[in-house]
MOPAC internal coordinates of N, CA, C and O (Angstrom, degrees):
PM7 1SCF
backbone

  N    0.0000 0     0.00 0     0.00 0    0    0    0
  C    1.4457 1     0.00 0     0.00 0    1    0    0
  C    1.5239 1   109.37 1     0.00 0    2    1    0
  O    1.2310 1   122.26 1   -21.80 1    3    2    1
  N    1.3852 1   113.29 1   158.20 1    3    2    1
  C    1.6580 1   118.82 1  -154.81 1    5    3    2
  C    1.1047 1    93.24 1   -92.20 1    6    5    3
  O    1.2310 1   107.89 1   -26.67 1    7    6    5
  N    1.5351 1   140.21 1   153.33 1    7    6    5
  C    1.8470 1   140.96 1   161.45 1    9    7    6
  C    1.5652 1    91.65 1   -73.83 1   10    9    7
  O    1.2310 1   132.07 1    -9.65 1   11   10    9
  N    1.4084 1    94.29 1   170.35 1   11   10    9
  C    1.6192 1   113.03 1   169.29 1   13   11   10
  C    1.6496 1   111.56 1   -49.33 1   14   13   11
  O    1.2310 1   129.45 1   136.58 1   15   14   13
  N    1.5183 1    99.39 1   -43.42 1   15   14   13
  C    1.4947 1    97.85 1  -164.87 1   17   15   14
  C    1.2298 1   105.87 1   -91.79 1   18   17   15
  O    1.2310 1   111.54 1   149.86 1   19   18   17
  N    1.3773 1   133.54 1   -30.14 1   19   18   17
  C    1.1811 1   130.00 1  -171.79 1   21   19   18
  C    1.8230 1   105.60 1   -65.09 1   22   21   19
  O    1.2310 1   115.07 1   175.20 1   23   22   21
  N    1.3479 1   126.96 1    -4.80 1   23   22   21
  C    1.3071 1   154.02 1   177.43 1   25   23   22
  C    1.6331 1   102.89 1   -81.56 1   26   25   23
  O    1.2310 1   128.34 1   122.92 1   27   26   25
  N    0.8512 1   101.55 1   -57.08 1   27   26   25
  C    1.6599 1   127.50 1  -156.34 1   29   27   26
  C    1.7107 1    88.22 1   -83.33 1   30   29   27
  O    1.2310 1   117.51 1   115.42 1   31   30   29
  N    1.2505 1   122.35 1   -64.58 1   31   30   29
  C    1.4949 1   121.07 1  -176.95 1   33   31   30
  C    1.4420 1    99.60 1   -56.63 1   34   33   31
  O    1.2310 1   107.25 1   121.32 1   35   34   33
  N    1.5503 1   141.36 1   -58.68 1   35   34   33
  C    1.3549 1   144.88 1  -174.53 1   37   35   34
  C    1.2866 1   107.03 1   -36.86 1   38   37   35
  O    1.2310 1   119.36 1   114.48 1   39   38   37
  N    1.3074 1   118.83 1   -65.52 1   39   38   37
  C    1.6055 1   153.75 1   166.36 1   41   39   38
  C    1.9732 1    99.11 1   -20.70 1   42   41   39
  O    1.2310 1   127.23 1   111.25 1   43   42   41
  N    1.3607 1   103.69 1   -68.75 1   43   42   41
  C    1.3493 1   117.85 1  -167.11 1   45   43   42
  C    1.7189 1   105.08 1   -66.29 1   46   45   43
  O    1.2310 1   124.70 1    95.01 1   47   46   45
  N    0.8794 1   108.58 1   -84.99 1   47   46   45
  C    1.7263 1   112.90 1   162.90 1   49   47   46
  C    1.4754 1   120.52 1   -18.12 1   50   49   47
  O    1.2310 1   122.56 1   136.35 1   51   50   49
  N    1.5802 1   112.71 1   -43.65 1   51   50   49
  C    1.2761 1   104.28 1   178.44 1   53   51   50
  C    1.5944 1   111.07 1   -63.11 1   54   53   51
  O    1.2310 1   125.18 1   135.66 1   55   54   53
  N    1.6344 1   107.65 1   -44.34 1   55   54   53
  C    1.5256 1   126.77 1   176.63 1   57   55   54
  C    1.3781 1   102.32 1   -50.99 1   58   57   55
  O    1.2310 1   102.46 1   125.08 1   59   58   57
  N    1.1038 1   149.72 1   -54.92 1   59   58   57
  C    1.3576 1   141.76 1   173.53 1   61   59   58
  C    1.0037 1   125.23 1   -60.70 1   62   61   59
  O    1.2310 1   121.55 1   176.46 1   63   62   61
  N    1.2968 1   114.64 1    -3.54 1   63   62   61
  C    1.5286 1   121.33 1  -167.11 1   65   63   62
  C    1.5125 1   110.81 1  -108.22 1   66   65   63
  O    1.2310 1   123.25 1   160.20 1   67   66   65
  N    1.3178 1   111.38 1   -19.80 1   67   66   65
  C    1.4850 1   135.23 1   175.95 1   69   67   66
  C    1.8154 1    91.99 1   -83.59 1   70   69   67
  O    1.2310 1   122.55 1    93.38 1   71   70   69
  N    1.4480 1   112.72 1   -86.62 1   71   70   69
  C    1.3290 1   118.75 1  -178.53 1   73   71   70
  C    2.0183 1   118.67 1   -19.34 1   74   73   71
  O    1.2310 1   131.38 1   129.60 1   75   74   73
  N    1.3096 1    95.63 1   -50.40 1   75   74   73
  C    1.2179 1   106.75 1   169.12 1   77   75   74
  C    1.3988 1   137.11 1   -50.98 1   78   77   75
  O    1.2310 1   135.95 1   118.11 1   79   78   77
  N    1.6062 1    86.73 1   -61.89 1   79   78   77
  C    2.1294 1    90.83 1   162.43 1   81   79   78
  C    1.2695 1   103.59 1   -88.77 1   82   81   79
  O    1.2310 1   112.78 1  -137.82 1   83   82   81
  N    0.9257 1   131.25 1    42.18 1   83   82   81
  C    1.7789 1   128.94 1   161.75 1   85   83   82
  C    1.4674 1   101.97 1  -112.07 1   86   85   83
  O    1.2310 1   115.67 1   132.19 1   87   86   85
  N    1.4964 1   125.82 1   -47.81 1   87   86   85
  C    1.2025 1   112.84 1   130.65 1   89   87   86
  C    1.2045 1   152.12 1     4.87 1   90   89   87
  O    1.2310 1   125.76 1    77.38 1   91   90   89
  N    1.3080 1   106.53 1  -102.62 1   91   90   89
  C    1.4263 1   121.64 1  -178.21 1   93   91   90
  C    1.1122 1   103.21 1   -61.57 1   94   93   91
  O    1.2310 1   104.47 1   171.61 1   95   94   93
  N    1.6725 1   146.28 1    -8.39 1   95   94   93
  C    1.5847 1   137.71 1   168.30 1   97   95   94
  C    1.1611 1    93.68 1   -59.04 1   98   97   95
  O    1.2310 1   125.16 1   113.96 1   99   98   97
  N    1.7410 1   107.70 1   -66.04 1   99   98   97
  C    1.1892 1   108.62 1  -164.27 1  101   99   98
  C    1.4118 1   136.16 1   -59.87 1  102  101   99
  O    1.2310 1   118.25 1   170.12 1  103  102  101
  N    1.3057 1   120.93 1    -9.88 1  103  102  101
  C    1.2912 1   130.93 1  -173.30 1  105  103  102
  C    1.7518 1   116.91 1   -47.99 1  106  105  103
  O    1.2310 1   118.75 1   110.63 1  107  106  105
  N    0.9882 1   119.98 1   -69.37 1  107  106  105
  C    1.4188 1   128.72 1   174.91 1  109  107  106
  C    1.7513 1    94.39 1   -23.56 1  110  109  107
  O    1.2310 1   129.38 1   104.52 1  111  110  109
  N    1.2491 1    99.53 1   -75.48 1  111  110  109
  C    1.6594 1    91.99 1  -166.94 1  113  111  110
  C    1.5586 1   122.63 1   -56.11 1  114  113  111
  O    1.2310 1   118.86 1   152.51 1  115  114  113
  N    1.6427 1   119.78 1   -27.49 1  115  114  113
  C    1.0353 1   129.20 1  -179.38 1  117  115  114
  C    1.3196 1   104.92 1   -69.24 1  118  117  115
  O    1.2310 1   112.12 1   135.42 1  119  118  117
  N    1.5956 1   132.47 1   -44.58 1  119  118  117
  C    1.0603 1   125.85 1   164.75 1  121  119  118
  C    1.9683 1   130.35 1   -54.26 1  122  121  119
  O    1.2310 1   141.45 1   168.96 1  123  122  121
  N    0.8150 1    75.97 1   -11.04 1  123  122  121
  C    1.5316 1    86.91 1   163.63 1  125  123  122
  C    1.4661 1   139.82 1   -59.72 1  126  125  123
  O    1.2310 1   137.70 1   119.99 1  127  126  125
  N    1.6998 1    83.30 1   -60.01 1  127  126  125
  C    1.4431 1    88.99 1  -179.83 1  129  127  126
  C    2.0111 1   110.36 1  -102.96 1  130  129  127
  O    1.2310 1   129.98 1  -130.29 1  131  130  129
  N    1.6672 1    98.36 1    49.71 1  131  130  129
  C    1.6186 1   106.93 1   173.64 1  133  131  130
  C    1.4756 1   111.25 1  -119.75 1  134  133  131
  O    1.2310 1   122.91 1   -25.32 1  135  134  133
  N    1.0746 1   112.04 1   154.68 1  135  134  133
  C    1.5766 1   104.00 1  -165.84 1  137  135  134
  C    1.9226 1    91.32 1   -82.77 1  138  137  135
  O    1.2310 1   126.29 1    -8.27 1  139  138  137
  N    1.4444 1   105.52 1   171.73 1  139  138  137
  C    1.2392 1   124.36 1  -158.14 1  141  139  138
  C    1.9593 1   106.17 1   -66.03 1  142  141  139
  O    1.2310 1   126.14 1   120.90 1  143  142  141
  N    0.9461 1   105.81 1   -59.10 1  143  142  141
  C    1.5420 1   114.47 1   159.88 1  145  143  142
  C    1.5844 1   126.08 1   -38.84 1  146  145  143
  O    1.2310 1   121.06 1   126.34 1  147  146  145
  N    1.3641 1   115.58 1   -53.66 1  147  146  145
  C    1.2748 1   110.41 1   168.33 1  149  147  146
  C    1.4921 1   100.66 1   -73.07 1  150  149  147
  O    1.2310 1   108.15 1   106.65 1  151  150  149
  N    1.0773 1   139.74 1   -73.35 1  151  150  149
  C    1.5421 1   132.22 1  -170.89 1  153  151  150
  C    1.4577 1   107.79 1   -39.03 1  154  153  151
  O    1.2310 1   111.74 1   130.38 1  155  154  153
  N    1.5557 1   133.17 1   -49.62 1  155  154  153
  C    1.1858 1   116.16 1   162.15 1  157  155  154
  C    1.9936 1   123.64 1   -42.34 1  158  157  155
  O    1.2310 1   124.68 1   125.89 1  159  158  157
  N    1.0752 1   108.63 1   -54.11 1  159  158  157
  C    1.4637 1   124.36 1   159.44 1  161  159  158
  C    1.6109 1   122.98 1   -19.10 1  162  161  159
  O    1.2310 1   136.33 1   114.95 1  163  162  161
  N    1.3898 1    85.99 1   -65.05 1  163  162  161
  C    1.6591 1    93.67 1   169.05 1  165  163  162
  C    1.0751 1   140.02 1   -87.37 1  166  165  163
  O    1.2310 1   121.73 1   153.94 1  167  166  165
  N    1.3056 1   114.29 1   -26.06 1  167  166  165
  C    1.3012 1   107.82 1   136.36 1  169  167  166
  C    1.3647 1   165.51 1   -19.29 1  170  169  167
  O    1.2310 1   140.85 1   123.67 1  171  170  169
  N    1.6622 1    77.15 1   -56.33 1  171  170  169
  C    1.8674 1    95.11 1   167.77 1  173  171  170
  C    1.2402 1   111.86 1   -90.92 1  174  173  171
  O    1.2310 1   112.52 1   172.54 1  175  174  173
  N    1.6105 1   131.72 1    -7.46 1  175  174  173
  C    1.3989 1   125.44 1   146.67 1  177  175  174
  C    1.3392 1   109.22 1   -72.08 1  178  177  175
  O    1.2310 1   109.65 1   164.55 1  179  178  177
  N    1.1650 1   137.01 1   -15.45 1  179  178  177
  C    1.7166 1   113.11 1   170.10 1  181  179  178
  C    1.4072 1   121.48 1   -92.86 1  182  181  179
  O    1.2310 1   122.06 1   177.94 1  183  182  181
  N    1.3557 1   113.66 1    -2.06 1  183  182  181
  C    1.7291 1   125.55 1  -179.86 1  185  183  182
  C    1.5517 1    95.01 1   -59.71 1  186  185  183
  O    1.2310 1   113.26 1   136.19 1  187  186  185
  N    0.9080 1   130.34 1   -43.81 1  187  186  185
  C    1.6536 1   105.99 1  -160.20 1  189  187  186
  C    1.1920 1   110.19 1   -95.69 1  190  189  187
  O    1.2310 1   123.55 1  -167.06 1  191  190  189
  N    1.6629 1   110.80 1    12.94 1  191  190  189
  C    1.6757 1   109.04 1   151.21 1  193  191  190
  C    1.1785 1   129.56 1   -93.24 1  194  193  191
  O    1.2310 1   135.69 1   176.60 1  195  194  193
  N    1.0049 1    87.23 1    -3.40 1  195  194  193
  C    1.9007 1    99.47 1  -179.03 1  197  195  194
  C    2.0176 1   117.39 1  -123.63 1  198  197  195
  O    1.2310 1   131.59 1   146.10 1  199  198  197
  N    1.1966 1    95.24 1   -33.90 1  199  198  197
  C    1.5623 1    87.63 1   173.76 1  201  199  198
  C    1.6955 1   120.99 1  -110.65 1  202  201  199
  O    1.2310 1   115.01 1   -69.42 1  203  202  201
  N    1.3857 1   127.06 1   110.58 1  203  202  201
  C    1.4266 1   107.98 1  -149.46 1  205  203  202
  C    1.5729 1   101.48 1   -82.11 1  206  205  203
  O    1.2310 1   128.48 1   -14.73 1  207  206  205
  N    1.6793 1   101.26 1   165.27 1  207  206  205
  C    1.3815 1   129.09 1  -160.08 1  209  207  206
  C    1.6863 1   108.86 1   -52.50 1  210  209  207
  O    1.2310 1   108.87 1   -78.32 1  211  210  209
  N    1.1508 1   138.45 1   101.68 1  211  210  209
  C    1.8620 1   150.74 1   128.13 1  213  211  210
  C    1.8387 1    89.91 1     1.89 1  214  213  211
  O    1.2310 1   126.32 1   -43.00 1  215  214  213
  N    0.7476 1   105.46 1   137.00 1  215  214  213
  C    1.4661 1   129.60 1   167.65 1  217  215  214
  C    1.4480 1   115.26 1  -152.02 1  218  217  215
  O    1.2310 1   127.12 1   -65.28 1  219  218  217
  N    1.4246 1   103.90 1   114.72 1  219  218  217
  C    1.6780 1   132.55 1   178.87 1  221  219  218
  C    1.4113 1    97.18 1   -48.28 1  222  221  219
  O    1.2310 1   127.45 1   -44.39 1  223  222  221
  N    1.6313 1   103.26 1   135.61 1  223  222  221
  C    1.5611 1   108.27 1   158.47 1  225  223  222
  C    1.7003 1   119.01 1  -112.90 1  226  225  223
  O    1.2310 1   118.52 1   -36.06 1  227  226  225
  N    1.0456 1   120.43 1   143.94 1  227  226  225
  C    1.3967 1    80.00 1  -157.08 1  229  227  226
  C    2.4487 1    93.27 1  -145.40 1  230  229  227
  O    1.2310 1   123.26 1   -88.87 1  231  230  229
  N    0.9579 1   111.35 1    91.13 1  231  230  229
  C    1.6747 1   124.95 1   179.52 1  233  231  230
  C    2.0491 1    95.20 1     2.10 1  234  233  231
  O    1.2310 1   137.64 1   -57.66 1  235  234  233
  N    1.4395 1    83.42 1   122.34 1  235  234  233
  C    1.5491 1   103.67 1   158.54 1  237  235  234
  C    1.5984 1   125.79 1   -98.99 1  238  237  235
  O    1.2310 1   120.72 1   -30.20 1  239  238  237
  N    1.2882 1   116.22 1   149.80 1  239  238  237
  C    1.5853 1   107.18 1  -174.97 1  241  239  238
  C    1.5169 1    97.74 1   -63.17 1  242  241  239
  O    1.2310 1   118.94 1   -35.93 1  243  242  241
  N    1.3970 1   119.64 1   144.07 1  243  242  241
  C    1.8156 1   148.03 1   143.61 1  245  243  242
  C    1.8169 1    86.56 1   100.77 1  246  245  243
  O    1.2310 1   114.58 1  -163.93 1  247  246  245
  N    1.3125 1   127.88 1    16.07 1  247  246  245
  C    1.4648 1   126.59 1   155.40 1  249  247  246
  C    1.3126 1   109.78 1   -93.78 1  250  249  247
  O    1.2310 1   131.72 1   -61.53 1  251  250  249
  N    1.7198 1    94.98 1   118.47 1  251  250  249
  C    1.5478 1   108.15 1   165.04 1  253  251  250
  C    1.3815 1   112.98 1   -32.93 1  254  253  251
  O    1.2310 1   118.83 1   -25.94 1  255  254  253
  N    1.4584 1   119.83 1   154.06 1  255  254  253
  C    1.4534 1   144.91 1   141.50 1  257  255  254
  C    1.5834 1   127.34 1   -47.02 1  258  257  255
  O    1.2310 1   127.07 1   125.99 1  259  258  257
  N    1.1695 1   104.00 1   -54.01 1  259  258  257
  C    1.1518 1   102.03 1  -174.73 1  261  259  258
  C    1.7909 1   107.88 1  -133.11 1  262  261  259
  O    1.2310 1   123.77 1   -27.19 1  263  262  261
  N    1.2215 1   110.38 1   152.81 1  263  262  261
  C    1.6473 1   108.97 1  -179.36 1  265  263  262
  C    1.5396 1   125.93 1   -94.02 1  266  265  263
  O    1.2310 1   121.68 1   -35.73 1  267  266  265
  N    0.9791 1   114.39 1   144.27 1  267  266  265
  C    1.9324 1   108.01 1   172.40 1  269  267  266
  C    1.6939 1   106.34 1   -98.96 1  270  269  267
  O    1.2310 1   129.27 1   -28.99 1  271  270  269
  N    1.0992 1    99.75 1   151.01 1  271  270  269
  C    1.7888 1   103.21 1   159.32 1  273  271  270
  C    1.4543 1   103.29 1  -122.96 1  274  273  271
  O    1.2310 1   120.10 1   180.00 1  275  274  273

């Protein structure tokens, strides 16, 4: 059987979860009416939900320079 809160937390989460993709439908249009700077802005806060993280490679000692095929 569920606790009060574990009700109450289910409850909440679901609500955010609605709020959220109610949202993100709307986005396109909301971006619209933002000036170019902020929409650039936000943007680049939503890149790292969508394109995953670049990781540097970066030469170890007794690894060649350059590669053959």
């Amino acid at each position: 059987m569920k606790t009060k809160e574990q009700v109450l937390t289910s409850g909440l989460r679901e609500t955010l979860k609605n709020i959220i993709q109610n949202e993100l439908e709307q986005l396109p249009e909301t971006l619209k009416d933002i000036e170019p700077t902020q929409r650039i802005n936000i943007l680049c806060k939503l890149m790292p939900y969508v394109f995953p993280k670049v990781a540097s490679i970066n030469h170890k000692a007794g690894e060649p320079f350059t590669f053959e095929l």
